[in-house]
C-alpha positions as MATLAB code, in Angstrom:
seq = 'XXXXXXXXXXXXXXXXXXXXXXXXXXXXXXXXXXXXXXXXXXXXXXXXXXXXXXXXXXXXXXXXXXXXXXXXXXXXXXXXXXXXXXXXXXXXXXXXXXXXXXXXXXXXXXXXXXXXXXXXXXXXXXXXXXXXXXXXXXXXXXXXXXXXXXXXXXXXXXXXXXXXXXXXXXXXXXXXXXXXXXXXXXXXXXXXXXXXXXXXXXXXXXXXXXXXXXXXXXXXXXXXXXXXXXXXXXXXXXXXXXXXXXXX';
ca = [
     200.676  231.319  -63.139;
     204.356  232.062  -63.631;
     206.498  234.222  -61.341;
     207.977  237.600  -62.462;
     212.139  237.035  -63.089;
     212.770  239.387  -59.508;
     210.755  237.092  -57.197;
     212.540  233.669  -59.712;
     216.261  235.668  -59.005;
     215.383  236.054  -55.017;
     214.428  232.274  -54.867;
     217.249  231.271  -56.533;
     219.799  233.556  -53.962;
     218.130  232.274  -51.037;
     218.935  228.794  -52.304;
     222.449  229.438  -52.486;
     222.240  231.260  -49.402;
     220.786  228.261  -48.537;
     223.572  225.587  -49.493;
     226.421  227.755  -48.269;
     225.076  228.635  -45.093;
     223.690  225.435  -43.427;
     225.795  222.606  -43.664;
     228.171  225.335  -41.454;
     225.141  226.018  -38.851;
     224.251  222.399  -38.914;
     227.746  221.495  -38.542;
     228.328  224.001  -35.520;
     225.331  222.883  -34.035;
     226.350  219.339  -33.804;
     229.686  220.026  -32.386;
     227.919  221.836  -30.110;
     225.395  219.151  -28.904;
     228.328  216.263  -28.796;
     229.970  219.084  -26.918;
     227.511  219.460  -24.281;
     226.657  215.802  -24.538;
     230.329  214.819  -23.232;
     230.965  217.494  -20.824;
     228.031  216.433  -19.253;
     228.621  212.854  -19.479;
     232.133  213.205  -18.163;
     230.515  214.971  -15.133;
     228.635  212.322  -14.040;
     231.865  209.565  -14.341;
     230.297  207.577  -17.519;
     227.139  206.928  -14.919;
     224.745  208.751  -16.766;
     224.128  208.491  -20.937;
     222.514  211.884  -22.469;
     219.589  210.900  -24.488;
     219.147  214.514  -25.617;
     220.181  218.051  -26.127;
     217.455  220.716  -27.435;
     218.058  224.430  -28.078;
     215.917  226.667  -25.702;
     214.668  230.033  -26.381;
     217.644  231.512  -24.141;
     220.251  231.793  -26.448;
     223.581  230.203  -25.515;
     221.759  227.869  -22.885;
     220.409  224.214  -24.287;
     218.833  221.318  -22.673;
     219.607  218.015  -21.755;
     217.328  215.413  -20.764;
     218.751  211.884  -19.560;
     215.837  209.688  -18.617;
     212.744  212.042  -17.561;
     215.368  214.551  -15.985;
     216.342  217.896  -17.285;
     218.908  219.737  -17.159;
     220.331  223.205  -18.573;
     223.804  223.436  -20.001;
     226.046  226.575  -21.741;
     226.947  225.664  -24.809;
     230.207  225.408  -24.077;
     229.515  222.800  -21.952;
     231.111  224.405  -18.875;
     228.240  225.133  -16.379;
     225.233  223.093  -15.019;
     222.085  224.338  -13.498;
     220.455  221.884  -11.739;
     217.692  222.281   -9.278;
     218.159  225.710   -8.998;
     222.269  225.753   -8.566;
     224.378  226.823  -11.051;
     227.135  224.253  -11.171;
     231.096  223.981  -12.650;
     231.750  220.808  -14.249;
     234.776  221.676  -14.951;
     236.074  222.108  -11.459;
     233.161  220.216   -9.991;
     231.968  223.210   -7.834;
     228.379  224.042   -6.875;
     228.744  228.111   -7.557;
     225.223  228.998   -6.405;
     225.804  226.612   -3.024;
     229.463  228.438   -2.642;
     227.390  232.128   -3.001;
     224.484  230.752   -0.523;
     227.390  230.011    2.281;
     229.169  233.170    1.529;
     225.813  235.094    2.620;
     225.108  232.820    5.269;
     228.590  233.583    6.475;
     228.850  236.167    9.880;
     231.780  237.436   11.705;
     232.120  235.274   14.337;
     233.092  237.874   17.489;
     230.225  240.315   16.855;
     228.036  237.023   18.280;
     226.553  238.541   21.360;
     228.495  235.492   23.441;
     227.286  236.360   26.994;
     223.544  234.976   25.851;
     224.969  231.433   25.515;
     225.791  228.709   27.618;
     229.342  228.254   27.028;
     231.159  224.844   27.896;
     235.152  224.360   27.061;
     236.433  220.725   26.643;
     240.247  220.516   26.937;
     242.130  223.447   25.896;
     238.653  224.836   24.121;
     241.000  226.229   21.554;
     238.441  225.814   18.745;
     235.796  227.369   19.098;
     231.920  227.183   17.788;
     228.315  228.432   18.207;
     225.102  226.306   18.337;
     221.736  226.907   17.882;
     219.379  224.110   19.837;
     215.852  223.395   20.577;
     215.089  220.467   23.952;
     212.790  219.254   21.619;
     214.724  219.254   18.251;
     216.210  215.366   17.627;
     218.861  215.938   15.435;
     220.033  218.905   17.934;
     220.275  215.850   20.312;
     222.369  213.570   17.953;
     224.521  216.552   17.097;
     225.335  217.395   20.970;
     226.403  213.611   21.724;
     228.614  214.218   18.690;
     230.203  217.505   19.763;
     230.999  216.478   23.731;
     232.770  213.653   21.581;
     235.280  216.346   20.899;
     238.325  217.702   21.511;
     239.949  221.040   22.331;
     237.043  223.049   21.671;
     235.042  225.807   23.067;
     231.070  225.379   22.529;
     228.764  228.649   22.584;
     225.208  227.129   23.159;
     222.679  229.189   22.603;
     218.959  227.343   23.380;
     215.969  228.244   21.566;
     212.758  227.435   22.070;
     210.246  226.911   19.322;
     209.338  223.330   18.412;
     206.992  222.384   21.054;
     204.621  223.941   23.650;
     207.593  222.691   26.631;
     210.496  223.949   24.484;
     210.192  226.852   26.532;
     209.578  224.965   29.816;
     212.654  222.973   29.594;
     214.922  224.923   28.670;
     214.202  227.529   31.266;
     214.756  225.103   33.013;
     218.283  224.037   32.131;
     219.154  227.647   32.581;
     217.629  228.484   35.822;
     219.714  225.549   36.934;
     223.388  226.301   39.260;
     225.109  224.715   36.338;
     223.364  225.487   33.042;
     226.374  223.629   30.907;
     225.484  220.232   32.898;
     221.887  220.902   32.851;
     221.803  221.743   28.746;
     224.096  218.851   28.032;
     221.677  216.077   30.619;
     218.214  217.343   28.932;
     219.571  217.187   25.526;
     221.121  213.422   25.889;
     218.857  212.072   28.953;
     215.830  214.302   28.174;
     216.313  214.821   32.324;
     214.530  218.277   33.042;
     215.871  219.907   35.912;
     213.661  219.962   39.049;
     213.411  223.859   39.581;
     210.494  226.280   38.746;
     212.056  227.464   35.925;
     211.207  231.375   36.381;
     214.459  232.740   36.545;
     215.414  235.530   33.976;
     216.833  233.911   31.176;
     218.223  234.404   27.953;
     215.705  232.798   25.695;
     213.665  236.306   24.514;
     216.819  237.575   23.520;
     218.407  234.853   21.529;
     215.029  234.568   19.799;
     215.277  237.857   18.682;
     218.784  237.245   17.824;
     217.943  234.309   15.673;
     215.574  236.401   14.030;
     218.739  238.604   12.872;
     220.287  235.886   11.699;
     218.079  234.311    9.301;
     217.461  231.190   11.738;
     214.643  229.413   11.056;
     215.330  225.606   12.720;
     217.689  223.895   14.466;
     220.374  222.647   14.974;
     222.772  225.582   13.754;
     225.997  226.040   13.940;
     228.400  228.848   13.391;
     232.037  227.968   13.252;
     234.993  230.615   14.324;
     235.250  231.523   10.995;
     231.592  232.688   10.315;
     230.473  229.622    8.227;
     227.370  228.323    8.791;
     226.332  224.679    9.233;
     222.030  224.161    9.160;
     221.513  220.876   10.062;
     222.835  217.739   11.318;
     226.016  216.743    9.470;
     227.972  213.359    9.987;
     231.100  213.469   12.684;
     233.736  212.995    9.630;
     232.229  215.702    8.121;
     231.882  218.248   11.298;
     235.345  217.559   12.611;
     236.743  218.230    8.884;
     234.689  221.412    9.219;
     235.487  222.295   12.465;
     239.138  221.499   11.751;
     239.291  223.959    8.257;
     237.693  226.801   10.230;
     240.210  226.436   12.791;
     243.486  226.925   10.593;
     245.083  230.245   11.275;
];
């Protein structure tokens, strides 16, 4: 059965079409993989060798598996999302992280200060809010760290949610004539003050207050400048913290 000459003259165009077209794609395609394939390998400081970069139905985004990871790259091999972030390899910045602490952030003075047990070691000239449970451990490790300090102002303000006698103790420390002594001798000696404990205290309202905030554990801390710290983090890294949210 032989074709009609119309359907033999569109074969033949699309052919050409064909051979003038795709070596270009192909080409552009390539450079675009070996693109992606450096930037990403220049990322990771030669540690980690692409095995391969796909196209994905997202147009402009491809992916890159090394080993059984994968990863999602523009094809201009600029930005990296990884686990959810969306990441500059040029300038090595995590952009989602950086939006995440910008939310997180609060201004500082609207902090409803009279709720919290406030201690000042030296001048107290930096200044910082924490969030504690009794019960929380890495609350405990992070308190030795901070009366390590110097010239600086703590704002504690105790919660009480991890155990049944969260509550217990920390009433408490602040029933107790000095509630800055108290906090600071249950936290590192897990000493609970000998008093009944049913003095009005503060606890209902900083719940509510960590509500507002977005709190959900401990420890937490809120530097002067509204940045947010969830978590324990190492004393190089606090005091460079503290220290950047201190500049004027």
């Amino acid at each position: 059965m032989t074709s009609n000459p119309l359907s033999r003259l569109i074969s033949r165009l699309l052919m050409l079409a064909a051979l003038l077209i795709t070596p270009g794609a192909q080409a552009q395609s390539a450079d675009t993989v070996q693109r992606i394939r450096s930037a990403v390998e220049s990322f990771s400081g030669g540690r980690l060798k692409v095995e391969e970069v796909r196209r994905t139905p997202l147009p402009g985004i491809f992916e890159v598996r090394i080993q059984s990871e994968l990863f999602y790259v523009d094809e201009k091999g600029h930005y990296l999302f990884y686990s959810g972030d969306l990441i500059d390899m040029r300038s090595q910045r995590n952009l989602t992280r950086e939006r995440v602490e910008e939310l997180l952030t609060i201004d500082f003075r609207e902090l409803p200060l009279d709720l919290a047990v406030t201690q000042k070691i030296g001048a107290g000239k930096r200044v910082l809010a924490v969030f504690e449970d009794p019960n929380c451990g890495y609350c405990k490790k992070l308190r030795a760290d901070l009366l390590k300090l110097d010239n600086v102002t703590i704002h504690t303000f105790p919660m009480a949610f991890l155990a049944a006698d969260s509550e217990t103790k920390a009433n408490k420390a602040l029933c107790a004539p000095d509630k800055a002594r108290a906090w600071n001798d249950l936290m590192l000696s897990n000493r609970v003050p000998a008093n009944p404990g049913t003095c009005e205290t503060s606890l209902a309202k900083v719940a509510e207050l960590a509500r507002k905030l977005g709190i959900t554990g401990t420890p937490v801390v809120f530097f002067s400048s509204g940045k947010r710290l969830q978590g324990y983090a190492p004393p190089d890294t606090f005091e460079r913290m503290l220290a950047d949210s201190s500049r004027p």
